[in-house]
C-alpha positions as CSV (number, residue, x, y, z in Angstrom):
1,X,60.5,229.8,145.5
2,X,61.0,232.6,143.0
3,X,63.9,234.8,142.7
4,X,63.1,237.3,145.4
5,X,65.5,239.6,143.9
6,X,63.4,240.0,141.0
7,X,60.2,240.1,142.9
8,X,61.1,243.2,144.6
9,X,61.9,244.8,141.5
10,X,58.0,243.7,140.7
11,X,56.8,244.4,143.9
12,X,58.3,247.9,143.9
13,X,56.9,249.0,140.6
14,X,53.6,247.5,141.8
15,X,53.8,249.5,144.7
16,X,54.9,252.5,142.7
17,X,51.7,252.3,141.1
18,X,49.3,251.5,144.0
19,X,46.7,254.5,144.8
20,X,44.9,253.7,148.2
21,X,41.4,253.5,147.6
22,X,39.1,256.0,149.6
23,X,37.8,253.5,151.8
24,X,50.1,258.1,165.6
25,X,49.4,261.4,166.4
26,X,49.0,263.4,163.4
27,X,52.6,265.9,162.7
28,X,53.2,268.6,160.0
29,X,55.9,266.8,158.0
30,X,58.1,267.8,154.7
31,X,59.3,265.8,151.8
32,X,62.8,265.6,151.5
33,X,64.1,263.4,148.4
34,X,61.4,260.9,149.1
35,X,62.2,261.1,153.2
36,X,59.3,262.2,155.2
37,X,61.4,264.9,157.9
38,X,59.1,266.2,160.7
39,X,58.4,269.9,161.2
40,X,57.0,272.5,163.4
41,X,53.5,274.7,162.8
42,X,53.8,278.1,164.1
43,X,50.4,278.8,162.7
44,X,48.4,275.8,163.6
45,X,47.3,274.2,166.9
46,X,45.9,271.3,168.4
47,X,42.3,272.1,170.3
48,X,41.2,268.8,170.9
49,X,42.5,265.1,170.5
50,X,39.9,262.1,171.7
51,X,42.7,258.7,171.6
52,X,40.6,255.8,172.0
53,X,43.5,252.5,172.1
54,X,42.3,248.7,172.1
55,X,43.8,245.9,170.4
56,X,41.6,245.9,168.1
57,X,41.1,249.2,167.2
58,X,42.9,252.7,167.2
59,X,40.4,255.9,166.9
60,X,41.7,259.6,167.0
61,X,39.7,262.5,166.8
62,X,41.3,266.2,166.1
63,X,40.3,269.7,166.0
64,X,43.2,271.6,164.8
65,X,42.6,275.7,164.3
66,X,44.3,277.8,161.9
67,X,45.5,281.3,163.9
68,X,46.9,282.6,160.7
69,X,44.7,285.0,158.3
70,X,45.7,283.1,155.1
71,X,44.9,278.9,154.4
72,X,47.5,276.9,155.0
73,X,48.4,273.7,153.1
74,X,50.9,271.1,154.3
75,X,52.0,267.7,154.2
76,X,50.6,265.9,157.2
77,X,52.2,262.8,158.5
78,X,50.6,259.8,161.1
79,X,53.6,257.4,161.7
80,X,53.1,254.3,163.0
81,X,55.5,252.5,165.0
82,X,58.1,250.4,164.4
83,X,56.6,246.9,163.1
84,X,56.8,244.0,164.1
85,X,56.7,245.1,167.7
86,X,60.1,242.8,168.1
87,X,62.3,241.8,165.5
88,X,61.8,238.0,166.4
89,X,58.5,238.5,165.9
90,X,59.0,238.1,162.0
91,X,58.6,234.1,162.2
92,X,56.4,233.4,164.7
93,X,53.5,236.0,164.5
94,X,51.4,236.5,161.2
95,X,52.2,239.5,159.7
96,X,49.1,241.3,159.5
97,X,50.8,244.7,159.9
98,X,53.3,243.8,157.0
99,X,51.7,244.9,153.6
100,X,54.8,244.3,151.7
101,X,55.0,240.6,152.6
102,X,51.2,240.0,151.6
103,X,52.2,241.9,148.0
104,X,55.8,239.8,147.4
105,X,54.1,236.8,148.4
106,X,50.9,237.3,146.1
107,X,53.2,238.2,143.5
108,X,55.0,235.1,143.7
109,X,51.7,232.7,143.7
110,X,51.1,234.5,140.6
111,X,54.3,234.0,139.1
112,X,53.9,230.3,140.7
113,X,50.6,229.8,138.5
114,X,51.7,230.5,135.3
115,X,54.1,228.1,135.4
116,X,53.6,225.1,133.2
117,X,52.5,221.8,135.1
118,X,51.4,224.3,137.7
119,X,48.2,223.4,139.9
120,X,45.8,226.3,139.0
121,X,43.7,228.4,141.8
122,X,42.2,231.6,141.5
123,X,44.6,234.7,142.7
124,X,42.5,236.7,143.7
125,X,45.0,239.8,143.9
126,X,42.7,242.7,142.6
127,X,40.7,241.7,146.3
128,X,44.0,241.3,148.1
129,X,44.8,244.8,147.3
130,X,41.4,246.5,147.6
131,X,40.9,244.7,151.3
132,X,44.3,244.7,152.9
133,X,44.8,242.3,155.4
134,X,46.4,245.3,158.0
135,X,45.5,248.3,158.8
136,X,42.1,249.5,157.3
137,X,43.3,253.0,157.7
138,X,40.6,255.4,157.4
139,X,40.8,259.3,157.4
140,X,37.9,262.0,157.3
141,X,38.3,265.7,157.2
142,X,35.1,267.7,158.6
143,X,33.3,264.3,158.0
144,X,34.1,263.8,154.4
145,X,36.6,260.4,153.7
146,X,39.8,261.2,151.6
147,X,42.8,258.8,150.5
148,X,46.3,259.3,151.7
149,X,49.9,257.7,150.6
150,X,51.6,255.7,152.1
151,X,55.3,255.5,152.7
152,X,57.7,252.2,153.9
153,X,61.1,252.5,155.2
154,X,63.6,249.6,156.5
155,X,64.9,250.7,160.2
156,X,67.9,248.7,161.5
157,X,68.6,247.5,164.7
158,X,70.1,251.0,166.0
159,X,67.3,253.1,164.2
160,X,69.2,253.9,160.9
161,X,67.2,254.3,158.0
162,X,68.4,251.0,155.4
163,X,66.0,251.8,153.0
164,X,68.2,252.4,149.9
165,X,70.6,249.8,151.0
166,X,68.3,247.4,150.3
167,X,66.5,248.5,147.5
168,X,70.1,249.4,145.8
169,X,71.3,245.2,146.4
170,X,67.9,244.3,145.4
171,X,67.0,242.7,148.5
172,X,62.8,242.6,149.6
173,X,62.0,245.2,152.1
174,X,59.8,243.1,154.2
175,X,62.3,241.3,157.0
176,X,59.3,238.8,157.2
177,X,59.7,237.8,153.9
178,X,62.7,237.2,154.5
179,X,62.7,235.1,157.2
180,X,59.9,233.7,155.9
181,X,56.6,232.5,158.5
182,X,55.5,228.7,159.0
183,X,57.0,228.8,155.3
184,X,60.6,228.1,153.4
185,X,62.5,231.0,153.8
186,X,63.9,232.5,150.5
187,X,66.9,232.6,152.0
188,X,66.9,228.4,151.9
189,X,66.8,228.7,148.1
190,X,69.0,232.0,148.1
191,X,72.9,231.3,148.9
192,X,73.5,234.6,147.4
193,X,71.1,236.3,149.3
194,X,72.4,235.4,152.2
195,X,75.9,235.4,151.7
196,X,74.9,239.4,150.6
197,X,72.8,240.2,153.5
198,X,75.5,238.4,155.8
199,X,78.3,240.7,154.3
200,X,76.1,243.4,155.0
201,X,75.5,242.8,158.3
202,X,72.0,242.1,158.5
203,X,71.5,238.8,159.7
204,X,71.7,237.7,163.0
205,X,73.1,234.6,164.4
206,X,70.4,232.4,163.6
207,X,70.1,233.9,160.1
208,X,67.2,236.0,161.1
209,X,67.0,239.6,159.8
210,X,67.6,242.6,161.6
211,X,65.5,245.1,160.6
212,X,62.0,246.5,160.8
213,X,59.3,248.3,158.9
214,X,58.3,252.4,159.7
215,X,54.8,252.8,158.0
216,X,53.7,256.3,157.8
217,X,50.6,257.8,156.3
218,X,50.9,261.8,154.7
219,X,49.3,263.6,152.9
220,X,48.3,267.4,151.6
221,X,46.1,268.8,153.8
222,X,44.4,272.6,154.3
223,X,43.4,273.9,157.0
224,X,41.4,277.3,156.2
225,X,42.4,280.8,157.8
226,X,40.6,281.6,161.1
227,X,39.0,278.2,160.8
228,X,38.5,274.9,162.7
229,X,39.3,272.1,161.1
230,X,38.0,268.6,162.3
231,X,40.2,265.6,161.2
232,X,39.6,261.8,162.6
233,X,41.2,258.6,161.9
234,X,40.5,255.1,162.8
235,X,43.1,251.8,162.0
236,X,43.4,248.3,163.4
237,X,46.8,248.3,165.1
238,X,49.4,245.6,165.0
239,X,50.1,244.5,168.8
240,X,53.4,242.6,169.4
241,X,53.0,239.1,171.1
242,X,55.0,238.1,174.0
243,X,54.4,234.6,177.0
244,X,55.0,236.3,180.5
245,X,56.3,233.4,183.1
246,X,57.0,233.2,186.5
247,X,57.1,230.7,188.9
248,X,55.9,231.0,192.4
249,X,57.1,234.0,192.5
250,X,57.9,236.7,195.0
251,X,59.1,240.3,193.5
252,X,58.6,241.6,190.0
253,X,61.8,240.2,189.1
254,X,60.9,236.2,189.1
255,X,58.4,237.5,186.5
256,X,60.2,236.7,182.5
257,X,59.0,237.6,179.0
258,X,59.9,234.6,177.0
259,X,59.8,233.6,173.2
260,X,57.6,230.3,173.4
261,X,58.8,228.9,170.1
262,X,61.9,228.3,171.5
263,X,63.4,225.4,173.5
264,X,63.1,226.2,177.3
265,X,62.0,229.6,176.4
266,X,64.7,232.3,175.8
267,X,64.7,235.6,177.7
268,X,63.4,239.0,176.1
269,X,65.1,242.2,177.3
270,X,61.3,243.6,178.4
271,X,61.4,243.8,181.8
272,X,57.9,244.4,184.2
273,X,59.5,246.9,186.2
274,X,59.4,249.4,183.0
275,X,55.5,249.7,182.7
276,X,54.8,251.4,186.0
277,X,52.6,248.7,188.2
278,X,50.1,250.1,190.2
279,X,49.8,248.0,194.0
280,X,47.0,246.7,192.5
281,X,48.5,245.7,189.4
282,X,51.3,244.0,191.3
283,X,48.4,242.6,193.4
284,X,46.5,240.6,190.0
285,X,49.6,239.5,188.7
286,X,51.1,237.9,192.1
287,X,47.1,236.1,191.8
288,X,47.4,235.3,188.7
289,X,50.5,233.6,189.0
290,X,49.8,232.1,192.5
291,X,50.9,228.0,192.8
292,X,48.0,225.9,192.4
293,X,47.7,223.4,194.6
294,X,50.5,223.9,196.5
295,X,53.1,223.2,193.5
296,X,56.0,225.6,194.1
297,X,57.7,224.0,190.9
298,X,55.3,225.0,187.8
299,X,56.0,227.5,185.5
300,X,52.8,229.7,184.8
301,X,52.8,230.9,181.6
302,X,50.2,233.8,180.1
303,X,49.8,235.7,177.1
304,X,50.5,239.0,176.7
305,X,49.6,241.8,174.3
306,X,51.7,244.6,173.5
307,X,50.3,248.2,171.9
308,X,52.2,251.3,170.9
309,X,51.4,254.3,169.7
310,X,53.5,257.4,168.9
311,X,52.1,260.3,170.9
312,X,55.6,262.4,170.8
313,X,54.7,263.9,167.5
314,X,51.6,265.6,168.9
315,X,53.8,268.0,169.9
316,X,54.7,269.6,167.0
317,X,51.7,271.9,166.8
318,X,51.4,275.3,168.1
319,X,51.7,275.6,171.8
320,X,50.2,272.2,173.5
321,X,47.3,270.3,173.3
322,X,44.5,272.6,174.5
323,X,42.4,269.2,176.1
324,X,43.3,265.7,175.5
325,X,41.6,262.6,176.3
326,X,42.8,259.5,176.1
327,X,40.4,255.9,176.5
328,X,42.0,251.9,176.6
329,X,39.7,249.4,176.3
330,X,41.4,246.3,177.4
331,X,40.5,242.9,176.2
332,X,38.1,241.2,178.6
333,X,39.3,239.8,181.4
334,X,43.1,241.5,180.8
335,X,45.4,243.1,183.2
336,X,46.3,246.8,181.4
337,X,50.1,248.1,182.6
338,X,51.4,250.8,181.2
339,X,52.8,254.5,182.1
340,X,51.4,257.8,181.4
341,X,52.0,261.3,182.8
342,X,48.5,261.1,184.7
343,X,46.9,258.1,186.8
344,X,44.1,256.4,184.9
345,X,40.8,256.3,186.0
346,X,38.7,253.0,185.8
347,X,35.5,253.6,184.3
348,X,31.9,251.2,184.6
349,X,32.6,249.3,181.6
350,X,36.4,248.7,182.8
351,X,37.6,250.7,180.6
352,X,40.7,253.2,181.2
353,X,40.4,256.8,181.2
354,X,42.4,260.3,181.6
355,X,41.7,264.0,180.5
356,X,44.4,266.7,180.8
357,X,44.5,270.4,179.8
358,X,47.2,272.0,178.3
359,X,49.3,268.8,177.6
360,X,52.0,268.7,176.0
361,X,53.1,265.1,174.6
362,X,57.1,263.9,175.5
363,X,56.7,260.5,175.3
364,X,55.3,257.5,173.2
365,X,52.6,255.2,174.6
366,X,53.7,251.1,175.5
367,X,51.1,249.0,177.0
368,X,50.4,245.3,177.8
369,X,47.6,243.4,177.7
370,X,48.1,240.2,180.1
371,X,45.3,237.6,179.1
372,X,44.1,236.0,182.2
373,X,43.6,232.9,180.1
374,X,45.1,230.4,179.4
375,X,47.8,231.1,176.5
C-alpha cells in the first residue's frame, strides 16, 4: 500500500480544491479559524419544519421568516452526526458515509496504476467524485438547487475535536482508512504509523482507531426582510449496524447488542431499556424472540438498524418551532423504537407520525430499526 502519510497530503489538497457540484436541522453558524461555532438568530425564526426519516432517505422542509426590516445574510450549518454510528463499525460496515476513505483510496489505485509492471484498469475518479457514493445531499432555496461546502472534522472518543492533531502528524483523517475494511490495513505496512498513533493515544487495544468523522454542510444564505423564505433538503443517511440477541428471554435485560464479527459475540454498551418501548413494542420483540419449538437453548439473532439525526440545533432560531412535523418510515416488516417528546401515531401505510405546535427541540433523535428477518 502507498505511503498514507503522503496520500493525505494529496488527499487534502484534492479536497482543498473540490467544489460540490449543484446536484440535521438547519443552525445559524460562524466561521471561526476554519471551526464552524454555532450561533443564535434573534431576527429569524422557524415557521415550519416537515422531517420525513427512513433508512434510506432523510427529507426536511423549512420556512424560516425574517422579522427584521433589513436582509440578512448568514452562514448556515446542517451537521450530521457523528459517523460511523460506532467506532467499531470502521471494519465491518462499508463506509458509505465516509467520503474521505473513497477519495484516499481512489488516490492510491491511481498512484497504484502508474506504477510500472502495474495491471492497468480504468480509474474512473472524475465519476467517483461527481456521484459520491454517500450522501447525495441536495439543497433548494424557494425551489431553486444551490451548492454548499462541506466541512470534516476528527472527534475523539470523549468529543474533542483532533482535527489538527492529525493533519499536523500527517496521519489520514478517515479512521476507516485506517483500520482498513475487508482490506490490509495501512497500518500492516506502517510501523511508524502505528507506533505514532499509539504514542498518541489513538489506538485501541486491538489497534483499532479511536476516533470518528463530524460532517457538516454550511453555507451563505439570505433570507430577505419581512420575507418567508422556503429552504428543503434531502440526503441518504448512514445508519449504524448492530445483531440484537436474546435467548428465551424474559425482561428487556436478557435482550444484548452484539458485534457479530467477533468470536461468541462481544457485548455493546446499547442497552433496550434506553429507547423507550412501548407495551406493544416489548410485546413484538418478546414474539420475535419466542423459542421455536420448544428449544429454550438457541440464541435468536436479528438485525438491527440504527438512525440519528441532530434535532437540538433547531433550536437556535428565534423563539421555537411555530409547527413541526415529524414522519418515519420504517423498513417493511421492522419494529421502530425510539423516544420523542410526543407518542407517535401509526398511520395506514405503517408509517410513524407526530405534529406539535410551538416545539422547541432539546434533544437529538436515535432510533432502531429491528428486521424481522432473518439477519
Amino acid at each position: 500500500m502507498n505511503n498514507p502519510m503522503k496520500l493525505n497530503k494529496v488527499v487534502l489538497l484534492f479536497l482543498l480544491a473540490y467544489q460540490v457540484p449543484l446536484k440535521a436541522n438547519d443552525t445559524m453558524a460562524t466561521l471561526a479559524g476554519g471551526v464552524i461555532q454555532y450561533t443564535r438568530s434573534p431576527d429569524i425564526s422557524m415557521d415550519y419544519e416537515a422531517l420525513t426519516l427512513s433508512p434510506k432517505r432523510v427529507e426536511i422542509i423549512y420556512d424560516f421568516t425574517n422579522h427584521s426590516s433589513h436582509d440578512v445574510t448568514s452562514q448556515v450549518a446542517f451537521p450530521l452526526p457523528l459517523s460511523p454510528v460506532t467506532i467499531g463499525d470502521t471494519s465491518r460496515v462499508y463506509p458509505v458515509w465516509d467520503d474521505l476513505y473513497h477519495s484516499y483510496s481512489y488516490i492510491h489505485e491511481v498512484i497504484e496504476s502508474t506504477k510500472e509492471n502495474a495491471i492497468q484498469t480504468p480509474i474512473p475518479l472524475r465519476n467517483r467524485v461527481l456521484y459520491p457514493v454517500f450522501t447525495d445531499f441536495s439543497r433548494t432555496v424557494n425551489g431553486e438547487q444551490y451548492g454548499y461546502t462541506v466541512s470534516v472534522r476528527a472527534i475523539n472518543n470523549y468529543g474533542k475535536d483532533i482535527t489538527n492533531l492529525l493533519i499536523n502528524n500527517d496521519i489520514p483523517l478517515s479512521s476507516t482508512y485506517i483500520s482498513g475494511f475487508m482490506d490490509e490495513s495501512p497500518l500492516d505496512k506502517e510501523p511508524k504509523l502505528k507506533a505514532k498513533l499509539q504514542n498518541l493515544g489513538l489506538l485501541d487495544k486491538k489497534g483499532k482507531p479511536l476516533w470518528q468523522l463530524s460532517i457538516i454542510y454550511h453555507w451563505q444564505q439570505s433570507f430577505a426582510a419581512k420575507t418567508t423564505t422556503q429552504v428543503t433538503h434531502h440526503y441518504t443517511p448512514h445508519t449504524g449496524e448492530h445483531w440484537l440477541e436474546a435467548k428465551n428471554p424474559n425482561t428487556l435485560a436478557d435482550f444484548h447488542f452484539v458485534h457479530r464479527d467477533e468470536i461468541n459475540g462481544v457485548p455493546e454498551k446499547k442497552q433496550l431499556s434506553n429507547y423507550c418501548l412501548t407495551e406493544q413494542n416489548k410485546k413484538e420483540l418478546f414474539e420475535l424472540y419466542a423459542s421455536k419449538k420448544n428449544d429454550k437453548e438457541t440464541t435468536i439473532i436479528h438485525r438491527v438498524e440504527e438512525l440519528r439525526y441532530i434535532l437540538s440545533s433547531g433550536a437556535n432560531w428565534r423563539g421555537p418551532i411555530k409547527k413541526f412535523k415529524m414522519i418515519i418510515k420504517p423498513p417493511a416488516n421492522a419494529i421502530l423504537l425510539g423516544c420523542f417528546n410526543a407518542p407517535l401515531k401509526v398511520t395506514q401505510d405503517n408509517s410513524y407520525q407526530v405534529t406539535l405546535d410551538n416545539f422547541t427541540p432539546t434533544k437529538d433523535l436515535d432510533f432502531l430499526f429491528v428486521h424481522r428477518g432473518n439477519p
